[in-house]
Structures are given as C-alpha cells and as structure tokens.
RODO-2510 file (C-alpha; in nm, 4 decimals, decimal comma):
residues 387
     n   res          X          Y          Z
     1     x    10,0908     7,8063    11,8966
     2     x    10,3983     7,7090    11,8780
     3     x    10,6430     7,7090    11,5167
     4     x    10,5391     7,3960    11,3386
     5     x    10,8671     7,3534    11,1932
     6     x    11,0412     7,3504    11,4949
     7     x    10,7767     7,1592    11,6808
     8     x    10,7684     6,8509    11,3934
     9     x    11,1437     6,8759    11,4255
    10     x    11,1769     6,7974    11,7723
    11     x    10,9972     6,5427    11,7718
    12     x    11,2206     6,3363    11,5144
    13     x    11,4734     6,3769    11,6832
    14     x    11,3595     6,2440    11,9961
    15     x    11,1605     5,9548    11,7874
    16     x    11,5317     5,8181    11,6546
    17     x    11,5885     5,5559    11,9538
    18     x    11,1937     5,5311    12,0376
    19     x    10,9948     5,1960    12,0111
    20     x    10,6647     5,2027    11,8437
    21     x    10,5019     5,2195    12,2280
    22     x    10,6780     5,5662    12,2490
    23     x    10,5179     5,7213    11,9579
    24     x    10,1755     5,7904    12,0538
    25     x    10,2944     5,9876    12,4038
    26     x    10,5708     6,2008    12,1694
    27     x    10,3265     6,2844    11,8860
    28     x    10,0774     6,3777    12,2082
    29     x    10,3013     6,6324    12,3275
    30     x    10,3727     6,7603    11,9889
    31     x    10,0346     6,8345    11,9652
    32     x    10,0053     7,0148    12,2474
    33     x    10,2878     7,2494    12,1447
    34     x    10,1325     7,2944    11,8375
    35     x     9,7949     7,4415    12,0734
    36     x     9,6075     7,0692    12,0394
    37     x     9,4415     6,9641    12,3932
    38     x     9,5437     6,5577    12,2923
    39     x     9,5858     6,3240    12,0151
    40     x     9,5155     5,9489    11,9603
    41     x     9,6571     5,7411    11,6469
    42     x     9,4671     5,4911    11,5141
    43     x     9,5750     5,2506    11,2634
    44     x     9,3714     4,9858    11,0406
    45     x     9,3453     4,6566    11,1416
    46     x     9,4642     4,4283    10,8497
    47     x     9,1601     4,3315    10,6471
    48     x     9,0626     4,7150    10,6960
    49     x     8,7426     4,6587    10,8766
    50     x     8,8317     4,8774    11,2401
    51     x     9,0875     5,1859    11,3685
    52     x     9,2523     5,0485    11,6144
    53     x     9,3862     5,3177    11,8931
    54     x     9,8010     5,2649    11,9729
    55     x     9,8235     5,2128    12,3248
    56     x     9,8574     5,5768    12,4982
    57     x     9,8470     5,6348    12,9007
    58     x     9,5331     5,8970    12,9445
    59     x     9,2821     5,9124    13,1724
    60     x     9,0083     5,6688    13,0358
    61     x     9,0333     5,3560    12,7746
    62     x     9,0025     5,4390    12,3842
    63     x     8,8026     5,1920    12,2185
    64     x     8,8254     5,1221    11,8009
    65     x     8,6563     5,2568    11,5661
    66     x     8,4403     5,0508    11,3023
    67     x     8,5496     5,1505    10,9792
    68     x     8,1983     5,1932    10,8502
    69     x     8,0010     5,3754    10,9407
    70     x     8,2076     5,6335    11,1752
    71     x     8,3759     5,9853    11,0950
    72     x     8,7119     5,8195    11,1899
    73     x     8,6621     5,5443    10,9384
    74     x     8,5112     5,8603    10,6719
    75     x     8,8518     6,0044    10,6940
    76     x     9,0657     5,7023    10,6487
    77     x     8,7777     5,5688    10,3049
    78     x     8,7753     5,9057    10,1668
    79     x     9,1716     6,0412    10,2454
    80     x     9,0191     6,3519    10,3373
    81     x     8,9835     6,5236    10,7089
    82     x     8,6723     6,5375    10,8668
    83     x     8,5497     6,7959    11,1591
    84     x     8,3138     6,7200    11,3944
    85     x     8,0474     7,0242    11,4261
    86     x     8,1658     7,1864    11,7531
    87     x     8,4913     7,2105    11,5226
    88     x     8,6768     7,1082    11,8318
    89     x     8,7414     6,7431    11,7298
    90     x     8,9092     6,6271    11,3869
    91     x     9,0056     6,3226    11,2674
    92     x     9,3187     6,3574    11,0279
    93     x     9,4180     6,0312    10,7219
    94     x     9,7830     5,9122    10,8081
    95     x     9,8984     5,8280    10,4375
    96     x    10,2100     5,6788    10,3910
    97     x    10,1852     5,7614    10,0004
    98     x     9,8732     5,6359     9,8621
    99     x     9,9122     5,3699    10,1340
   100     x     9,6149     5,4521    10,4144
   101     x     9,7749     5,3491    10,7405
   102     x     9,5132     5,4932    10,9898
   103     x     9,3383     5,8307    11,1183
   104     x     9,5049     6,1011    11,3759
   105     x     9,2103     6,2206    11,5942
   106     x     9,2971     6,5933    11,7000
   107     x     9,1427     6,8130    11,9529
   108     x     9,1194     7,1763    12,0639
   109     x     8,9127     7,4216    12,2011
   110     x     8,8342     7,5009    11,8180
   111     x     9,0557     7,3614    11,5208
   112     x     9,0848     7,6813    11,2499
   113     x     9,2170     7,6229    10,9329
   114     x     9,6271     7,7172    11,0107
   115     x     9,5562     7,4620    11,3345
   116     x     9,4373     7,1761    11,0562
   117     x     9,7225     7,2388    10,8930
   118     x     9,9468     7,1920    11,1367
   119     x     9,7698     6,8978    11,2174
   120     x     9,8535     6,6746    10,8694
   121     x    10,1713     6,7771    10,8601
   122     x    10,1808     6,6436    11,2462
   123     x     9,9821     6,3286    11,1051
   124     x    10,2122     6,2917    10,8182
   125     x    10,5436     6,2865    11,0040
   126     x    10,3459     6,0241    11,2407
   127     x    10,2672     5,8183    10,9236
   128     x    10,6068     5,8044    10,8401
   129     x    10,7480     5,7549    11,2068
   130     x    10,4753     5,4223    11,2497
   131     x    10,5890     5,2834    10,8833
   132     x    10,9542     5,2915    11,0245
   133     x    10,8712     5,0379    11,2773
   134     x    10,6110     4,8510    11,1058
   135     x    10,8009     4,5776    11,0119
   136     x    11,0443     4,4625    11,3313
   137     x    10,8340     4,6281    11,6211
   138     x    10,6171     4,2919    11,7102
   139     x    10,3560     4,4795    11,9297
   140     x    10,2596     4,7301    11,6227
   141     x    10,2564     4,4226    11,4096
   142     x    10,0282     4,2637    11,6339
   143     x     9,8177     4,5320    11,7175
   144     x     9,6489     4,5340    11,3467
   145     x     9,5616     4,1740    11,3816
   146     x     9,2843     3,9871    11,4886
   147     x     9,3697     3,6851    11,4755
   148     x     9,6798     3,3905    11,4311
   149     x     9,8177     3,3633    11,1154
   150     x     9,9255     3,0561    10,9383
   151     x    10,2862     3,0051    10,8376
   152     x    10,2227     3,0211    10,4770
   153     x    10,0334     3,3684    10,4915
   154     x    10,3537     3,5003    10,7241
   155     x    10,5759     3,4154    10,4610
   156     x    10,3513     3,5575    10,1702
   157     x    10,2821     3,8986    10,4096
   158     x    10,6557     3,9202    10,4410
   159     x    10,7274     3,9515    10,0470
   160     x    10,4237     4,1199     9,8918
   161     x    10,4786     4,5048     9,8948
   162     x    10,2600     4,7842     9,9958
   163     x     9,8811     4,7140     9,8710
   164     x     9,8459     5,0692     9,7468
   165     x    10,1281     5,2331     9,5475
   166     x    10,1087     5,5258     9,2648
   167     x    10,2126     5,8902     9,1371
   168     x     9,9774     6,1816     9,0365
   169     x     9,9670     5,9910     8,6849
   170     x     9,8615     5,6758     8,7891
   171     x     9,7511     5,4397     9,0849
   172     x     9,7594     5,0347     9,1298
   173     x     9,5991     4,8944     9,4733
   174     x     9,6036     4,5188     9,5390
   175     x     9,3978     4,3585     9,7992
   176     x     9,5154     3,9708     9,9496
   177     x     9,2021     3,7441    10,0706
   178     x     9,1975     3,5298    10,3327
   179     x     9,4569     3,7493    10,4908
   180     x     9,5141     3,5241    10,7653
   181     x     9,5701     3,2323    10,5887
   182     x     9,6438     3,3048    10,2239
   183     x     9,8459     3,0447    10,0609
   184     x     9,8933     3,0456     9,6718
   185     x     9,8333     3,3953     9,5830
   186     x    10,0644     3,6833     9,5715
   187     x    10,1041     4,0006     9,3938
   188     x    10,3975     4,2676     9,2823
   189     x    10,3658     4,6269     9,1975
   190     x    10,6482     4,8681     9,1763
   191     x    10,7396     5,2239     8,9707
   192     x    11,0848     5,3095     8,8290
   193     x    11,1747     5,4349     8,4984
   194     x    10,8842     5,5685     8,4218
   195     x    10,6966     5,2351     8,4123
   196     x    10,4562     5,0585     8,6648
   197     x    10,5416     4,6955     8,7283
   198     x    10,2824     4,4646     8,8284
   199     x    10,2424     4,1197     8,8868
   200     x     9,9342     3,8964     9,0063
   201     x    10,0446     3,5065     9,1314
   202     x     9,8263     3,2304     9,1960
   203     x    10,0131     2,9016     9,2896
   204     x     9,9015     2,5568     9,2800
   205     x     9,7303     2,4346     9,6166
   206     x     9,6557     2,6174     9,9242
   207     x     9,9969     2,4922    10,1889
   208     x    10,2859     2,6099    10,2963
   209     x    10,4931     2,4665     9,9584
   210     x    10,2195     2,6993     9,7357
   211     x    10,3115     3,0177     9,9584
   212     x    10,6758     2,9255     9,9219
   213     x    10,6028     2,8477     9,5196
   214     x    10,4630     3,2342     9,5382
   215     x    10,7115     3,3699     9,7582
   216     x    11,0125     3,2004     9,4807
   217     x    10,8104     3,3327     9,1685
   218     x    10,8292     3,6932     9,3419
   219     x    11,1893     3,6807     9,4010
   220     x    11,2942     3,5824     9,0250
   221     x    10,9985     3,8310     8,9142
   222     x    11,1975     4,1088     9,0805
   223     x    11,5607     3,9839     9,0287
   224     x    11,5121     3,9395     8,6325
   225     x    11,3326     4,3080     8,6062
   226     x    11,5868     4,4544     8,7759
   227     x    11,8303     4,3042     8,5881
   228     x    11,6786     4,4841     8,2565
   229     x    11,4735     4,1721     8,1780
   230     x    11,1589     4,1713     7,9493
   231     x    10,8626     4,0509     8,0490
   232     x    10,9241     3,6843     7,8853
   233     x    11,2681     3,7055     8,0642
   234     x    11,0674     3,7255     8,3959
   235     x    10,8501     3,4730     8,3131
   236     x    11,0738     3,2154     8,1994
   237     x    11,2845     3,2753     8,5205
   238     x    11,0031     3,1791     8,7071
   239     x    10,9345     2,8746     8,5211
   240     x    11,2521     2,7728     8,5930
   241     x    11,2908     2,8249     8,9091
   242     x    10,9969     2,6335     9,0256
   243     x    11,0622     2,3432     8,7951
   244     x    11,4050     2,3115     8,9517
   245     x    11,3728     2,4211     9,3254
   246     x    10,9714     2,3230     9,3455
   247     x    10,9119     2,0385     9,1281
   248     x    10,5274     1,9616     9,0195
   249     x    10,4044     2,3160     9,1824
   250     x    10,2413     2,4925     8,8636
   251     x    10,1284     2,9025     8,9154
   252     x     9,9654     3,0679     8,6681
   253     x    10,0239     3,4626     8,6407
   254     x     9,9343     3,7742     8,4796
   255     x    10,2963     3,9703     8,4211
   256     x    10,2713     4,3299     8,2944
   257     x    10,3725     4,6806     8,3130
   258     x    10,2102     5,0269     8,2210
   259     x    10,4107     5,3281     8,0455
   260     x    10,3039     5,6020     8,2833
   261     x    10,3470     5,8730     8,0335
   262     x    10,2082     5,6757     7,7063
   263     x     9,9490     5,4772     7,8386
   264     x    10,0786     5,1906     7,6745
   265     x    10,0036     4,8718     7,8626
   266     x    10,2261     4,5505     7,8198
   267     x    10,1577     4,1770     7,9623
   268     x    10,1646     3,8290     7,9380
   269     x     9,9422     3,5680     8,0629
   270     x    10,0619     3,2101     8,2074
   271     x     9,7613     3,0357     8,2209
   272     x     9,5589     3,3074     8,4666
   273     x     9,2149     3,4358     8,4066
   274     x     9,2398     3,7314     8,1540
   275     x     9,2238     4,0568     8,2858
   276     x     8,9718     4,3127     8,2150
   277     x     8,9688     4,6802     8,0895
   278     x     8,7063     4,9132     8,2122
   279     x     8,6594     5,2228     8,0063
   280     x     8,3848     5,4785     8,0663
   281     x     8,2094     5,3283     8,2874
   282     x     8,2197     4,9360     8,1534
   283     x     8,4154     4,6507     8,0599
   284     x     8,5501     4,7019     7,6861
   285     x     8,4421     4,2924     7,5764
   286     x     8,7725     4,1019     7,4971
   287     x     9,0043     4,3853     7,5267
   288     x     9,2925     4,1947     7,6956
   289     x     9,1122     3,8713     7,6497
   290     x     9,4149     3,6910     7,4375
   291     x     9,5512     3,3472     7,4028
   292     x     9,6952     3,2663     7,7082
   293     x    10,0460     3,0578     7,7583
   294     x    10,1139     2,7903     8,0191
   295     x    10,1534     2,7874     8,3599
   296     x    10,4613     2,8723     8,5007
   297     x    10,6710     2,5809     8,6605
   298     x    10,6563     2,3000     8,3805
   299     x    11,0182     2,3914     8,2879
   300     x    10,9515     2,4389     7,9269
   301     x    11,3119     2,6429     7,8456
   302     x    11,3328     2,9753     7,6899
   303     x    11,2531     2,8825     7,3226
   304     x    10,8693     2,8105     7,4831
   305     x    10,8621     3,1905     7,6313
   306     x    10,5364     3,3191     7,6257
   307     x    10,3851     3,5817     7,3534
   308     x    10,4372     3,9838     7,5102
   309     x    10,0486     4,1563     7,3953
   310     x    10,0141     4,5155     7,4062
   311     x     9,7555     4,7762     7,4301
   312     x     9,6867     5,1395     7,4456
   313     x     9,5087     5,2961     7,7290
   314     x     9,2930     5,6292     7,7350
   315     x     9,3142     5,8391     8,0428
   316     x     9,0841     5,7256     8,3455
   317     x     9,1344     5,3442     8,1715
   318     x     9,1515     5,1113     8,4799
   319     x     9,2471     4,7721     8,4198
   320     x     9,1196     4,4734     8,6580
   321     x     9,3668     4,1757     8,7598
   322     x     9,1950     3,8785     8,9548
   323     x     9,2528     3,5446     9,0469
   324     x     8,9981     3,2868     9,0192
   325     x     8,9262     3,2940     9,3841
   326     x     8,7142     3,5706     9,3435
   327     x     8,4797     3,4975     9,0693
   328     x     8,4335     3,1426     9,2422
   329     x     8,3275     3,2744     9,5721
   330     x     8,0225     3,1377     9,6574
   331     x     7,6894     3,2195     9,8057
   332     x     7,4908     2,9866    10,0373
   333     x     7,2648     2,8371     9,7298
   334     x     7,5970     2,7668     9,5448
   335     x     7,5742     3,0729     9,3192
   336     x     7,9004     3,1671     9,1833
   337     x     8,0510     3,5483     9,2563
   338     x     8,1448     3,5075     8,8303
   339     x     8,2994     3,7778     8,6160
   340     x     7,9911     3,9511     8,5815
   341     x     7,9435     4,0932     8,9004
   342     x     8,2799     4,1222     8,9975
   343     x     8,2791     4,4006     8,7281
   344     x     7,9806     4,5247     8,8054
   345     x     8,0728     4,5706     9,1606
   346     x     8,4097     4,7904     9,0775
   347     x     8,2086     5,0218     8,8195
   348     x     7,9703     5,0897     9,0783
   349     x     8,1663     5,2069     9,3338
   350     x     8,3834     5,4016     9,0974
   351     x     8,0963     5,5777     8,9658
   352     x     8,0094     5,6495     9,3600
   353     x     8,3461     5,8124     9,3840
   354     x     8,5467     5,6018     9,5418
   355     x     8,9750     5,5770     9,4793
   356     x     9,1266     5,2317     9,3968
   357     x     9,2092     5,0887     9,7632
   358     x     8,8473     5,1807     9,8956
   359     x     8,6512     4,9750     9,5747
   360     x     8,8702     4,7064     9,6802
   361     x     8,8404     4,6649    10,0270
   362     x     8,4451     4,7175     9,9486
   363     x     8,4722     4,4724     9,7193
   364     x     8,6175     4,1968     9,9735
   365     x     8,3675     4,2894    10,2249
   366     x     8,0674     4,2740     9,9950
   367     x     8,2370     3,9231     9,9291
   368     x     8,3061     3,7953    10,2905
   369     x     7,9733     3,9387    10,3905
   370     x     7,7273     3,7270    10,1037
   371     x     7,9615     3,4503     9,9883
   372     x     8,2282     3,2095    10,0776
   373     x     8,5673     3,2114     9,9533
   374     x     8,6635     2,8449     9,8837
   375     x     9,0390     2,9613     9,7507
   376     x     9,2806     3,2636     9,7839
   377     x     9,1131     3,5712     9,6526
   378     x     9,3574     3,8182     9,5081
   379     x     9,2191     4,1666     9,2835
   380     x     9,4609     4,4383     9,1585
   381     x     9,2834     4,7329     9,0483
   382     x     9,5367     5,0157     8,7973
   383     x     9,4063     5,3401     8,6992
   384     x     9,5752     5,5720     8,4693
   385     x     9,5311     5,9121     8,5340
   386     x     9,7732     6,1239     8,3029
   387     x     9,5703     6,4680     8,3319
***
C-alpha cells in the first residue's frame, strides 16, 4: 500500500483544473494506490431519499441506492462506516462538516483497519473536492435532483446555507419542504464569535415575489449581524426593507442566537409560531412560548422594534423552530399534523439515537409519506452539547 499522504496529495493536485466528471476516475485510482480494487461515490439526492452513483466508466452500470433500508444509506443516517461480512466491501460517510454529502463504497480483497483508515481520509478529501464544485458544475447540481425546480425555490436554494452546520459543543440542522418548489420559507444558521446564529423565515404567499421577500429578509438578516447588530437591529432591517423594496409582502420570523459556551439562548419572534424546548426527553410547556411582535414588512420604524427574550439552556437542551407548514400538514381525513405530534415525532427518534439532520429528514418523510403539505414546511432542530 502505498503512503497515504503522498497518495491524497497527488490527487489534489491533479483535481485543481478537473470538472466534477473527473473526480470519480481520480479518486478511483487513488484508491487503487492506496491497495483498494475500485471505488464509487455516491451522493444524496436532494430531499435525501437515494445515493446516487457519479458517473464513472467501469465495466457494468451502478444503480442508486435507496436510502432506507440499505448499508449504503446505514452509513450516510448513522455517519458511521459500515463493512459488509466478507470484509471486502465498505461503504465510507463523505461529511463535509456535519453536512452528509453521500457514501464512498470501497473494495479490496479484505479492508483491515489501517486500509479503513486510509479510506475516510480518501473519502474526506473527496467530500471536500465534490463541495468545491457543487455550486457552478451544472451536471453535479443536476445529478441530486429528481425533478424541475420552480424559479422561486432556485432563488431560495441559492441563498439558504448548508442544512447541517455545528462544532463539538453544539449542532443546528434545518430541513426546506417542498424542495422543488418552496416559495416563502427560508432559514439562516451560522457560528462566529462564539455564538450560533439562526434564523427561520416564512413569507407571505407561495410565488416568486414571497421567495424574493425571503431571499431580501436573508440578505439584511446577514448584513445587519455582521455589522455588530442586535437582534432588534436585524429585525427592524428587515421590516424595512420589505416595506420599501416589497410593499404589502408580510413574513413572520423567529430571530435568535445561542451562546455556545453559556447556553444562553436569545430570540425574538415576528409573528411566527413559538418555538419549543425539549428537555429530557419532552417539551418543557411554555418555555419560549412569549408574546410575540408583528410581522416583519409593515414598516413600523425602529421605536416599534420588537422585545429580545432570553433563556438558559442545560446541556443536551434542543430547541425546535417550525413554520406553520408543518403542523398544518394534513392527512387524507383532514387531520391536522399539529404541535403535538410534531414533538412527539422528534423525541422519538432522539430517544432511538438518531443526530439532528437524520430526525429531520425522518421527520419530512414520515410527513410526505401520511399527509399532505398544503404550504412550505420548514423545521430547524439546535442541540447544545457543551460536555
């Protein structure tokens, strides 16, 4: 086997004037250096349902991988490598971050441990290699699709950041419903100074002027933070913004941001449904549940900024941002979704063991699979870890 180091090396240098089509042959033949028989990369689609193989010249087709229900899709829900019995097959999470990106499926006449290794740092540096492209390569961005998308849900893709971010201290994953043609909601989540910004949007309508009303709020959301402005800075920014640039387009929002080494949480609400703290295992009744301002976009001026409410987490806290999509999802009597068992849904599969990003995209496909979203459906899910 051949010196990892010098073997991961090569191949960034040759990857510097390669297209995304060029990455699966080069990380191939890295493999092989490394004492690997072949490797395929597979990447999630965009509602996280299938692995979807990156074209690669071999012998015989590749087909995708269903995400349930498959060793591939084990390693990309649990972020942790699985081995196939024979121990001559592997399948390897590509984690850009806390981001999941896709799987790495290794083989060799048997993968021991110092071969496995090699193999996630191989995975890794293709992680990072695919992200680079990800968003001006048009075949990789088409490749995780199943479908058109609308205009409005282009534009909203194009702003909202990665849906899972986080440290060893703490972890926020967001999760964007109908992906394909989301129009009013948005969300924001970002780290610096030891603080976790977040932000959960929900504008007025379901057109191309509501994903532009979102896209507008974002961009004065992340201008006036990182300018040094508070949290009723942000949100009167916003307010008038809209009112000026996109008259009679109200969005309501949840505006907040965790201090990752205190625990103390900070937020206002404009009008959005109040989010919810789960503690040990259940919602802690009217915990964030506070007098709520009005939307965003009436151009009320600064002297009408709303009220900045704070809290103190405990470690393992997570707290819940939805928007009203969600909870009025409904089933084909009429039942609605409701608070109730949204909760009840995200306890569960946190006390099955599941991270943040895989009780949300359970979540949606519990949803899509029993009810019928009637509006955008947009969940953030926090945890706070400190220990």
């Amino acid at each position: 086997m051949a010196n990892t180091d010098a073997v991961l090396s090569r191949l960034m240098a040759r990857s510097r004037h390669a297209t995304a089509a060029d990455i699966p042959p080069l990380v191939d033949e890295a493999g092989r250096q490394l004492g690997l028989s072949g490797t395929q990369v597979y990447l999630a689609d965009l509602q996280q349902n299938r692995l979807v193989p990156m074209p690669h010249t071999g012998p015989a087709a590749v087909s995708a991988f269903e995400i349930e229900g498959s060793m591939a899709g084990l390693a990309y829900r649990t972020q942790q490598t699985q081995r196939s019995r024979d121990a001559c097959t592997a399948w390897v999470p590509m984690l850009d971050g806390m981001e999941r990106v896709g799987v790495l499926r290794v083989t060799a006449p048997r993968l021991h441990d110092g071969l496995l290794e090699a193999c996630q740092a191989l995975a890794d540096l293709t992680t990072l290699l695919v992200e680079s492209k990800s968003a001006h390569d048009e075949p990789l961005i088409t490749q995780t699709r199943t479908r058109t998308m609308t205009t409005q849900a282009e534009l909203l893709w194009a702003f909202v950041p990665p849906r899972t971010i986080g440290t060893r201290h703490v972890t926020s994953s967001a999760i964007l419903e109908p992906a394909y043609d989301a129009g009013g909601d948005a969300f924001d989540h970002s780290i610096g100074d030891g603080l976790l910004h977040l932000a959960l949007l929900d504008a007025m309508g379901h057109d191309l002027a509501s994903g532009g009303a979102s896209a507008v709020a974002l961009g004065a959301c992340r201008a006036t933070r990182r300018a040094g402005g508070s949290l009723s800075d942000i949100a009167t920014t916003i307010d008038a913004t809209l009112s000026e640039w996109i008259p009679d387009r109200l969005l309501t929002a949840v505006i907040g941001q965790l201090d990752i080494t205190t625990g103390q949480f900070t937020w206002i609400n404009c009008g959005h449904p109040a989010p919810l703290l789960i503690r040990d295992g259940h919602v802690v009744p009217g915990a964030l549940e506070l007098p709520a301002h009005l939307p965003l976009g009436l151009g009320l001026g600064p002297s009408a900024a709303p009220a900045e409410y704070r809290v103190r987490l405990q470690p393992g806290d997570r707290v819940l941002l939805y928007s009203d999509g969600v909870t009025e999802a409904r089933t084909s009597d009429g039942s609605l979704f409701g608070e109730q068992r949204l909760a009840d849904t995200v306890i569960r599969s946190m006390a099955a063991g599941n991270n943040p990003p895989e009780t949300l995209r359970r979540l949606i496909r519990n949803l899509h699979e029993k009810h019928r979203l009637h509006d955008d459906a947009t969940i953030m899910l926090v945890r706070w870890h400190p220990d």
